[in-house]
C-alpha positions in Angstrom: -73.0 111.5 235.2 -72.1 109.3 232.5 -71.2 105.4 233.9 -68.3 103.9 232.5 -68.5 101.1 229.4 -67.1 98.5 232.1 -69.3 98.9 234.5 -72.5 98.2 232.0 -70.2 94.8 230.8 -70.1 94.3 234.5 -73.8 94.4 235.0 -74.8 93.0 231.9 -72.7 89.5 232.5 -74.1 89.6 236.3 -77.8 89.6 234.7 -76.3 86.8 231.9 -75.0 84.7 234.8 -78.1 85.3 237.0 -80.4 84.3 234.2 -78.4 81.3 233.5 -78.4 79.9 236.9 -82.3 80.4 237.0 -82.6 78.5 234.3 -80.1 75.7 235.7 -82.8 75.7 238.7 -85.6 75.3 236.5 -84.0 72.2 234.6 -83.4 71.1 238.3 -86.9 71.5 239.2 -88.6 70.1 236.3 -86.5 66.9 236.5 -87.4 66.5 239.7 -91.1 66.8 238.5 -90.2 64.3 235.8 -89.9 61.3 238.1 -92.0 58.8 240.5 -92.3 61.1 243.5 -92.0 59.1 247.1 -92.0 61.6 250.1 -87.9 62.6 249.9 -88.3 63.0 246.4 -91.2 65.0 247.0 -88.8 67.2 249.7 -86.8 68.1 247.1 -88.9 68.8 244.4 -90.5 71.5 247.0 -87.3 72.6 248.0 -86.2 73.1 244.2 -89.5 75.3 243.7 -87.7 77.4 246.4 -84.3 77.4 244.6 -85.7 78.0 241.3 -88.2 81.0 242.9 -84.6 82.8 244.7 -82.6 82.0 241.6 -85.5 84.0 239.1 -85.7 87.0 242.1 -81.6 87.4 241.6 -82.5 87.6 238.0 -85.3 89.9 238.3 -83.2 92.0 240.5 -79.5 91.9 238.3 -82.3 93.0 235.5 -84.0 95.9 237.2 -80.2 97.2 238.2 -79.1 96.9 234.6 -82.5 98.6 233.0 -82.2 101.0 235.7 -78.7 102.1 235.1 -79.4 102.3 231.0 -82.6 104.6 231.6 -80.0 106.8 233.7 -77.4 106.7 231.1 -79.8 107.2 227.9 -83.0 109.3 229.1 -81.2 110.4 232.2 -84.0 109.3 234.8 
């Protein structure tokens, strides 16, 4: 079953956006890393290790569904 030219635009610009916010969460991180650390600091560096880390999964993820629908579409498996 063939899918649509739309729907691969779809899930090619949800991989796009989800690799562009995990890269917003790494700039986030690192300048957090980039500074004198007291302890709140240091809270948010952390928590912007966990940001990044859930921001690169939703990547990973938008990715595998997009690979996933090509292989169907051009091998179809």
């Amino acid at each position: 079953m063939a899918i649509d030219q739309a729907k691969f635009d779809e899930m090619q610009a949800k991989y796009k956006a989800a690799v562009d916010a995990w890269v917003e969460a790494i700039r986030r991180e690192e300048a957090l890393a980039s500074v004198c650390h007291d302890e709140a600091k240091l809270d948010a560096w952390e928590n912007a290790s966990f940001l990044e880390e859930a921001a690169r999964n939703k990547a990973k993820t938008a990715k595998c569904d997009y690979e996933a629908a090509l292989r169907q579409e051009l091998f179809n498996f």
